[in-house]
C-alpha positions in Angstrom: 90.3 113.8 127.8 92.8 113.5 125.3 93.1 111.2 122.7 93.6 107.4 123.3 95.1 104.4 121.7 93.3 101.6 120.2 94.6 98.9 122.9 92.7 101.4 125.4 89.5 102.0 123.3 89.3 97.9 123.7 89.9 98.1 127.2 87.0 100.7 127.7 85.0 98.4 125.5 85.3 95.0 127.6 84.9 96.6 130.9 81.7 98.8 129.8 83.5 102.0 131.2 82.2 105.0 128.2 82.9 108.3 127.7 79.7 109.8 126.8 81.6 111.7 123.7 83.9 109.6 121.3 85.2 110.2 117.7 86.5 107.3 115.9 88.6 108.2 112.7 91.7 107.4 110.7 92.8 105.8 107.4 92.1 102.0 108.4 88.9 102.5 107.9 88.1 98.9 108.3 88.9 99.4 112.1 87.1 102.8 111.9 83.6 100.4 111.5 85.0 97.4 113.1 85.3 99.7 116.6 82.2 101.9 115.9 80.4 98.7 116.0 81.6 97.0 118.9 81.3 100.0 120.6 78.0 101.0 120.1 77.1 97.2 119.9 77.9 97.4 123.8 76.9 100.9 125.2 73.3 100.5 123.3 73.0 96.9 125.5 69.8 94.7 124.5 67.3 96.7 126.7 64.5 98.3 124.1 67.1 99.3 121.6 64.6 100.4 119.3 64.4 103.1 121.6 67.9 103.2 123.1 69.7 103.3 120.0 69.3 105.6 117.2 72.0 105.7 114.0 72.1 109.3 111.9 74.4 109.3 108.8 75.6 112.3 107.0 72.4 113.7 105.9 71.2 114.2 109.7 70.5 117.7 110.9 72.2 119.0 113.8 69.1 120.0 115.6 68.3 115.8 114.9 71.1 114.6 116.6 70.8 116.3 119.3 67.9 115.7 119.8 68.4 112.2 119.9 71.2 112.3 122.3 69.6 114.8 124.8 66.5 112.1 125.4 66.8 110.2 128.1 66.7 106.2 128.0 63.9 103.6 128.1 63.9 101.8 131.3 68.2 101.2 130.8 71.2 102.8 132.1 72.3 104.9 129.0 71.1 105.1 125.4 73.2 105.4 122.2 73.3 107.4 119.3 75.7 106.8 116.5 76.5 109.5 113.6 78.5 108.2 110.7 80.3 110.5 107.9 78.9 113.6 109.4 80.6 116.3 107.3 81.9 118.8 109.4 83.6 121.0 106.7 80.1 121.5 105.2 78.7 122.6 107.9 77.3 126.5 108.1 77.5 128.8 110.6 74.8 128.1 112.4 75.0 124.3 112.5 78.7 124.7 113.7 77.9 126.4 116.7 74.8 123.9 117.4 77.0 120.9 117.4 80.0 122.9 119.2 77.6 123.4 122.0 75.8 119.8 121.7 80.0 118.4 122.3 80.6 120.2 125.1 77.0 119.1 126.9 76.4 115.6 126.5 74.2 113.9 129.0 75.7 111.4 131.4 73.0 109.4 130.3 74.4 109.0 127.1 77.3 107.7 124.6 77.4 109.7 121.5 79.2 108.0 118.8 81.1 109.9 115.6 82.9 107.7 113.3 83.9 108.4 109.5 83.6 105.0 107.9 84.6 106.2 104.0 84.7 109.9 104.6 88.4 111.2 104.5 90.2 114.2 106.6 93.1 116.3 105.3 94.9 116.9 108.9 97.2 119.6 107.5 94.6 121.7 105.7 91.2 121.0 107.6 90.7 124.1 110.3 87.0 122.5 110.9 88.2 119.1 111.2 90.9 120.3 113.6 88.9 122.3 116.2 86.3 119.6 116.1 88.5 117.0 117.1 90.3 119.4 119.7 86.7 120.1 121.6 85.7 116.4 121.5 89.2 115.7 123.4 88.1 118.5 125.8 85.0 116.4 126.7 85.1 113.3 125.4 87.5 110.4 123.6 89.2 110.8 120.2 90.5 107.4 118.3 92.9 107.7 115.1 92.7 104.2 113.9 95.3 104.4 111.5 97.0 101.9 108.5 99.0 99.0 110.4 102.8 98.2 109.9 103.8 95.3 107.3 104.4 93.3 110.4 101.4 93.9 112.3 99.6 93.1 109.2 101.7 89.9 108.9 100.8 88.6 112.0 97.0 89.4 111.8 96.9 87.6 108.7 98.6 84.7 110.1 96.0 84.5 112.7 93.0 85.2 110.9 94.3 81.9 109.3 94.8 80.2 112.0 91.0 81.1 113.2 90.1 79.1 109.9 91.7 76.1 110.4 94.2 77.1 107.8 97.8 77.5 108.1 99.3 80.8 107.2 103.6 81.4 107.5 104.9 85.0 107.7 106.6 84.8 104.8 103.4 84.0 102.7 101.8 86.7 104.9 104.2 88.8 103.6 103.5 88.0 100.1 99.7 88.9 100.0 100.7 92.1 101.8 102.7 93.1 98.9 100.3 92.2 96.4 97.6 93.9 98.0 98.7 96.8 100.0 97.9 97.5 103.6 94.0 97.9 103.8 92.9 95.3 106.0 89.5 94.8 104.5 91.2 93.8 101.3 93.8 91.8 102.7 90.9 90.1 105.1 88.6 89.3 101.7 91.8 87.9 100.2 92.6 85.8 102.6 88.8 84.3 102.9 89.2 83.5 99.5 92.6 81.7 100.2 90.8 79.6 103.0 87.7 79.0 101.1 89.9 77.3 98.6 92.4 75.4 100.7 89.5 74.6 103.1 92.5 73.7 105.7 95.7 73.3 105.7 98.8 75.4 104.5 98.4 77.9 102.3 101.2 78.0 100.0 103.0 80.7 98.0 101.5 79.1 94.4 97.9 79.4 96.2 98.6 83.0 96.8 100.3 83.9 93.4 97.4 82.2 91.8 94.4 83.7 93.6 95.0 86.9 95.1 94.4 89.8 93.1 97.1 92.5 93.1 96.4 96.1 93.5 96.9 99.3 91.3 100.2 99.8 92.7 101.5 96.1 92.6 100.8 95.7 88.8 102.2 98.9 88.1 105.5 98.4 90.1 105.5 95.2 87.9 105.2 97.1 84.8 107.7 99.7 86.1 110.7 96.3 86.8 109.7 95.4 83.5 110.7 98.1 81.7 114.0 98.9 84.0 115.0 95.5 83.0 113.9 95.6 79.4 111.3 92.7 79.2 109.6 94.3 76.6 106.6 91.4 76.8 106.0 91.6 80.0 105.7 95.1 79.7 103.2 95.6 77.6 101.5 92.1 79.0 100.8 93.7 82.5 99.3 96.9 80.4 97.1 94.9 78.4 96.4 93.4 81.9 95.5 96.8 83.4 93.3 97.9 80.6 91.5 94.4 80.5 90.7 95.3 84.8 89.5 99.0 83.2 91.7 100.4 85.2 92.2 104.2 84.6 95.1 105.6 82.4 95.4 108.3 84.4 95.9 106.2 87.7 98.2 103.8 86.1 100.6 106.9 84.6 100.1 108.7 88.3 101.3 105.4 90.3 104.3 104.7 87.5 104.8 108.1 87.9 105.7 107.5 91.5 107.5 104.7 90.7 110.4 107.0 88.6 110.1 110.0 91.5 110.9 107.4 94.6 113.8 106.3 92.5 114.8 109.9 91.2 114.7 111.1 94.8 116.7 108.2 96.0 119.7 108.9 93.9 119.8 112.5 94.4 119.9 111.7 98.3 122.8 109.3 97.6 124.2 111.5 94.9 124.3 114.0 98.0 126.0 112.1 100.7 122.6 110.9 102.4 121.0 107.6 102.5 117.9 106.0 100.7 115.8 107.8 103.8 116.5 110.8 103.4 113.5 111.8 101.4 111.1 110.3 103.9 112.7 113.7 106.2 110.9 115.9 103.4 108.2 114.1 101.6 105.1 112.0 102.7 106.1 108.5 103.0 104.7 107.7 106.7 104.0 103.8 107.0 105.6 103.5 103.1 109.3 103.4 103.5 109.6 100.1 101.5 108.7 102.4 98.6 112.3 104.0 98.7 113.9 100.7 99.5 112.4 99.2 96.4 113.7 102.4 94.4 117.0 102.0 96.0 117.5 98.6 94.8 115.9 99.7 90.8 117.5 102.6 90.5 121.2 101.2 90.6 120.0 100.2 87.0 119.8 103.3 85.7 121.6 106.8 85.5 120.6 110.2 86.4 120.2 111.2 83.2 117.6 108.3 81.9 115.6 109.1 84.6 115.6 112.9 83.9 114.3 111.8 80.8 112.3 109.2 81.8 109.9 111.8 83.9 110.4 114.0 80.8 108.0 111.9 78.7 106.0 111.0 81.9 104.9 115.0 82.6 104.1 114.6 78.2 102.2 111.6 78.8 100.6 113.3 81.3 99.8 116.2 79.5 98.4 114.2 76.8 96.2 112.1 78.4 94.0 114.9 80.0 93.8 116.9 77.0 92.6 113.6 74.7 89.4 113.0 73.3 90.0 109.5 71.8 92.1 106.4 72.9 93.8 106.8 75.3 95.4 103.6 75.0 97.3 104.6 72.6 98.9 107.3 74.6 100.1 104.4 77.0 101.3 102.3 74.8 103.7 105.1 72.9 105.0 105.8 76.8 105.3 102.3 77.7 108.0 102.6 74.2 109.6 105.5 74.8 110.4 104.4 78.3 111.9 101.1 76.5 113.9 102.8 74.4 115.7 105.1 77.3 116.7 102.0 79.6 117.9 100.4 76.3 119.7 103.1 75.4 121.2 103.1 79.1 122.0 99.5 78.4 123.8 100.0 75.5 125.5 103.4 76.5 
């Protein structure tokens, strides 16, 4: 079978019509779990599950799982057996050829379930990952669950309100998606939060600026606008709030970082005769266009050549932090200037 959508894994679901082979992955991985479970939840039924439904993670054998999926049920139509994390690239010779043959002979009698709740794939790079996923399509049912589009996310917040008795706008959707990002587990803790406090009602934009916690990314494209613009205080404010979270120096340099390449590439596409997209046509940025809007928009504050020198002192930042011994707050701080003192110069120019 080939690989299906998530509309049709829920269809499959409600009407009780398995494969007896499926392979749920992607990068949401809250619907990675959220499906596994429904999923298993209803092919494993209520009929002796102790005995119908067995659940192997990463540390399972082959020889285990197989043997698990090859017995036949207790007094039921089918049994289940779920494997989650099951590390495929790790796998030796042997063992690759055990579970090649176990995909390709699943009883009728029973659903066998591999999901990768936290466990990531490389789909360029991974050969393994690749020929696994190309047998179970042979047999049985693939998912990719992958990250949801800003208005999709929108409108699942807004009814996850709605479900609590609390009312939700798009544009105030919109809002916690920014702060947080697109992982629906975060955005769905967030917004528990939000409805725990308003208990019902509207949530409004001060609730939300008040209460939800931005992410990495967020507070660093804050600290990024701050120094563009020159507001020295509120530069260094939103560093002294990164370091107070303990957030890593290195992941706040590698996401600023980003910050001054999105913009760099976006006026060298329009320094070239192509639009703000044209970057997306060579680089990653799949489900995060808004990044080079947002650079479009900064970037008309500053030349060519302050941001040639603004990655400059980045790569020497860079350099500096993972060869230092001592604090590396420090090391921040002095970039956090230096960047400063280029947009002012720019200013001043």
């Amino acid at each position: 079978m080939p690989e299906i959508t998530e509309a049709e894994l829920k269809k499959q679901i409600e009407k009780a019509d398995f494969s007896n082979l499926y392979f749920l992955h992607g990068e949401e991985k809250y619907l990675v779990s959220l499906y596994a479970k429904k999923l298993t939840s209803k092919a494993a039924g209520t009929v002796f599950a102790d005995f119908n439904f067995q659940r192997f993670d990463d540390s399972a054998s082959i020889d285990e799982i197989a043997s698990a999926a090859e017995a036949l049920p207790f007094m039921a139509e089918r049994k289940c057996v779920v494997v989650s994390d099951l590390n495929v690239e790790g796998l030796r010779t042997q063992e690759a050829a055990k579970l090649d043959e176990l995909l390709k002979s699943v009883p009728d009698t029973t659903v066998l379930v591999f999901y990768l709740p936290s466990a990531e794939i490389d789909y360029k790079t991974d050969k393994k990952w690749k020929k696994f996923i190309d047998t179970v399509n042979k047999t049985g049912v693939t998912v990719h669950l992958k990250r949801r589009s800003a208005p999709d996310l929108e409108k699942a917040l807004c009814s996850a309100a709605a479900k609590r008795g609390c009312e939700l706008s798009r544009q105030n959707a919109g809002r916690i998606v920014g702060y947080c990002g697109n992982d629906l587990q975060t955005l769905f803790n967030e917004l528990e939060k939000l409805c725990a406090f308003t208990g019902e009602g509207g949530i409004t934009a001060q609730m939300i600026d008040g209460l939800v916690v931005k992410n990495l990314e967020t507070r660093v494209y804050d600290l990024s606008k701050a120094i563009i613009t020159g507001e020295y205080n509120k530069a260094y404010g939103v560093l002294d709030l990164l370091f107070y979270q303990n957030e890593e120096p290195v992941s706040i340099l590698a996401v600023l970082s980003s910050a001054y390449i999105d913009m760099y590439r976006v006026r060298i596409s329009i320094q070239s005769g192509f639009s703000a997209m044209e970057a997306a046509k060579h680089f990653d940025y799949a489900r995060k266009e808004f990044r080079l809007t947002n650079a479009e928009r900064d970037a008309k504050k500053l030349t060519t050549f302050m941001l040639r020198q603004s990655l400059q002192v980045l790569l020497a930042a860079d350099t500096a932090l993972k060869s230092a011994r001592g604090d590396r707050r420090i090391i921040m701080e002095k970039l956090i200037a230096q960047l400063l003192s280029i947009a002012e110069k720019e200013k001043t120019a």
